[in-house]
C-alpha positions as CSV (number, residue, x, y, z in Angstrom):
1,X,165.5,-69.6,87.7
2,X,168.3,-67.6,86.6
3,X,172.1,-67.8,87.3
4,X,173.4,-65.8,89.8
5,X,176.3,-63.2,89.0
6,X,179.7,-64.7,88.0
7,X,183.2,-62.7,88.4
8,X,185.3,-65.1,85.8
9,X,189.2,-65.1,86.7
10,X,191.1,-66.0,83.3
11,X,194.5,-65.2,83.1
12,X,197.9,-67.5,82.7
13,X,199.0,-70.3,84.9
14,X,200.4,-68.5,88.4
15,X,199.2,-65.1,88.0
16,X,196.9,-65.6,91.4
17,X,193.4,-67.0,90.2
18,X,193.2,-69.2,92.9
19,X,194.1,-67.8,95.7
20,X,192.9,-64.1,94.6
21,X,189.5,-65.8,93.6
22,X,189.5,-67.3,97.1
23,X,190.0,-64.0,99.2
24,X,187.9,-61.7,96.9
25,X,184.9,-64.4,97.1
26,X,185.2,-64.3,100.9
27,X,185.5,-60.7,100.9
28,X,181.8,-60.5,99.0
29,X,180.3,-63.4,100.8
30,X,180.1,-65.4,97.3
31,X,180.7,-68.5,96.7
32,X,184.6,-69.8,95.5
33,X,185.0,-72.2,92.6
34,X,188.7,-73.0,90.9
35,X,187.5,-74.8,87.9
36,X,189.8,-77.2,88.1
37,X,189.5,-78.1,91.5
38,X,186.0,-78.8,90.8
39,X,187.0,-80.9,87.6
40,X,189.4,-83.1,90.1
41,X,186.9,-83.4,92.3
42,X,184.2,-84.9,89.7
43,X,186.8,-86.9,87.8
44,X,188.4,-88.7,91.0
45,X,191.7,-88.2,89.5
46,X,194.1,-84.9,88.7
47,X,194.6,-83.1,85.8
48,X,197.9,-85.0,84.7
49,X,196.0,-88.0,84.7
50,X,192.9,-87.1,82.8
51,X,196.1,-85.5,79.9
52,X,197.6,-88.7,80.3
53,X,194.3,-91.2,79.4
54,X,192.8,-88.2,77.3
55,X,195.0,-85.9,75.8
56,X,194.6,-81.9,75.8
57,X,191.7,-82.6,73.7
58,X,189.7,-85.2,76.7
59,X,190.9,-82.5,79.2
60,X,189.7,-79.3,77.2
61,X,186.2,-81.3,76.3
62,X,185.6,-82.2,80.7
63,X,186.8,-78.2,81.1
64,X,184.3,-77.2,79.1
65,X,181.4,-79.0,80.5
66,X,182.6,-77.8,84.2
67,X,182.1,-74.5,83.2
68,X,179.3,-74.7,81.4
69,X,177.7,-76.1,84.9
70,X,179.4,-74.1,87.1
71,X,177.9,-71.2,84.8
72,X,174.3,-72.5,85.0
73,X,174.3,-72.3,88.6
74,X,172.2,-69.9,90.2
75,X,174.8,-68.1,92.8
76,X,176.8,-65.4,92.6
77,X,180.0,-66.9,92.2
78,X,183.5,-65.9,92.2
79,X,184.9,-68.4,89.4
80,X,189.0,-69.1,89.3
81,X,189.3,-70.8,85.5
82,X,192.4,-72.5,84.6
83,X,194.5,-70.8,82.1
84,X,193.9,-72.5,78.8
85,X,189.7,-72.5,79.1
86,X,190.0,-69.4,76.6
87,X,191.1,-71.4,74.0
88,X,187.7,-73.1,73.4
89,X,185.2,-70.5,71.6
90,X,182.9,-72.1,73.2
91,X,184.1,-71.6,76.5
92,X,184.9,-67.5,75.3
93,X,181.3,-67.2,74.6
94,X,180.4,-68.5,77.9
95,X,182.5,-65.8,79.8
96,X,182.0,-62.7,77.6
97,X,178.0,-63.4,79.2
98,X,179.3,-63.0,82.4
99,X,178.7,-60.2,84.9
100,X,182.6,-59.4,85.1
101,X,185.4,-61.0,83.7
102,X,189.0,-59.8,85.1
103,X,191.8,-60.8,83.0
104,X,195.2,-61.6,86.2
105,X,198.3,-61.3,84.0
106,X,201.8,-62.1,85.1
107,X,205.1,-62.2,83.2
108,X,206.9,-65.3,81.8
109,X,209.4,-64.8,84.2
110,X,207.6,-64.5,87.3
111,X,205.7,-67.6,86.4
112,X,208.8,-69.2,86.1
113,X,209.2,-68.3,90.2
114,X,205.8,-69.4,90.9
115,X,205.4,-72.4,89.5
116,X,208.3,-74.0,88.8
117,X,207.8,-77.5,87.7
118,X,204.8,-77.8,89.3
119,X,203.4,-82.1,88.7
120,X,199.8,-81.0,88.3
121,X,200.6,-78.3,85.3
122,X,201.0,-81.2,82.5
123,X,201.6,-78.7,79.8
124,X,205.0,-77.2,81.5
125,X,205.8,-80.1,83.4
126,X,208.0,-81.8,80.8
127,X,208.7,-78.8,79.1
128,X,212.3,-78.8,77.6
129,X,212.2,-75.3,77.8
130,X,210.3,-73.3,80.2
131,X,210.7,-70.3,79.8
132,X,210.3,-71.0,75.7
133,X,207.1,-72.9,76.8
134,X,205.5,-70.2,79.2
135,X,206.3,-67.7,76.8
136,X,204.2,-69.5,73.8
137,X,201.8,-70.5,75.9
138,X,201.4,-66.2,76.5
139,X,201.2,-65.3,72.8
140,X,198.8,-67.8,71.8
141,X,196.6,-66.6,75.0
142,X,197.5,-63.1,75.7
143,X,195.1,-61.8,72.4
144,X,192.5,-64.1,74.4
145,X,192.1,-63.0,77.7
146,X,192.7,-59.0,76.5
147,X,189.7,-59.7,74.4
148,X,187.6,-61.2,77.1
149,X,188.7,-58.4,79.9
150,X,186.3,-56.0,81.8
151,X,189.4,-55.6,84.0
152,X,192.7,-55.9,83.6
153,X,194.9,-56.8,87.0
154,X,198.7,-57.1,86.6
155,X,199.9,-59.4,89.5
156,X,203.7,-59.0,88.7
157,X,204.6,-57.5,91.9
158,X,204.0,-60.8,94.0
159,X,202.8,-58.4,96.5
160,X,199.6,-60.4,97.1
161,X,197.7,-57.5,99.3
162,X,198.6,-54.9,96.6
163,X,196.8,-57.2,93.8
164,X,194.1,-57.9,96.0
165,X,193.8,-54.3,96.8
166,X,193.7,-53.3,93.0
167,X,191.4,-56.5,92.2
168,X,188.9,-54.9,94.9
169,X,188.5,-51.8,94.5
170,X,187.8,-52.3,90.6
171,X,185.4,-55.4,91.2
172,X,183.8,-53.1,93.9
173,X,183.8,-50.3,91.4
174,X,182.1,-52.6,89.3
175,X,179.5,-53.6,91.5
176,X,178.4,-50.0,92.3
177,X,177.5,-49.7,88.9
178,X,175.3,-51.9,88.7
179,X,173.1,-50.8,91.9
């Protein structure tokens, strides 16, 4: 059996995988999964407490095998990822074998106004400095996801029917294409 088509969300914390994923999944009659969500929901426990008995390094290693089975399965799937999966090669190989992969980006400062100090982002929550921290975070990644991208979708606005207009019409776009 082979695995169904995947449209892989990677982008930074806040810029709308989630709930972008969500609405765009229902809008193809796919199936939604936030890989995180579905790492919570194996584990028992949220992400701060898988950083806190594991490190980065426990938490990257689970991430990775969550995709890797969300990958294998075979439904066409609108996938949400959380923002560092791009970090792992392995995990980049995985999603450059996708059908589409659509790179959400979002300023530093914006993110700032989404999510705050947000308990279940361990890697900004006791940030000294957010802003320095977000904006980091965005050079070691930004290289990342720009190399991954079919489609680049800049959610800055925080108008959410505007993104999901623009993230649409270029997946539908897309999937004409391929008919």
């Amino acid at each position: 059996m082979t695995a169904g088509r995947k449209i892989i969300l990677i982008g930074p914390m806040g810029a709308g995988k989630t709930s972008l994923g969500r609405r765009l999944a229902a809008r193809l009659r796919w199936e939604f999964i936030d890989t995180d969500h579905a790492l919570c929901a194996r584990t028992g426990v949220d992400i701060p407490t898988i950083f806190a008995a594991e490190g980065e390094a426990g938490f990257r290693k689970r991430e990775h095998e969550m995709l890797a089975d969300i990958l294998a399965e075979p439904r066409d799937m609108v996938v949400a990822s959380g923002g560092g999966i791009v970090l792992k090669a392995e995990n980049r190989r995985l999603i450059a074998g996708q059908f589409l992969v659509v790179f959400l980006d979002v300023s530093v400062r914006r993110q700032i106004l989404r999510i705050g100090r947000d308990r279940n982002r361990p890697l900004v929550q006791e940030a000294d400095n957010l802003q320095a921290k977000l904006e980091q975070l965005r050079d070691e990644r930004l290289g990342l996801y720009e190399g991954l991208a079919d489609i680049r979708v800049d959610t800055d606005n925080n108008h959410f029917t505007n993104s999901f207009k623009k993230l649409l019409h270029d997946v539908e776009t897309r999937l004409r294409r391929e008919k």
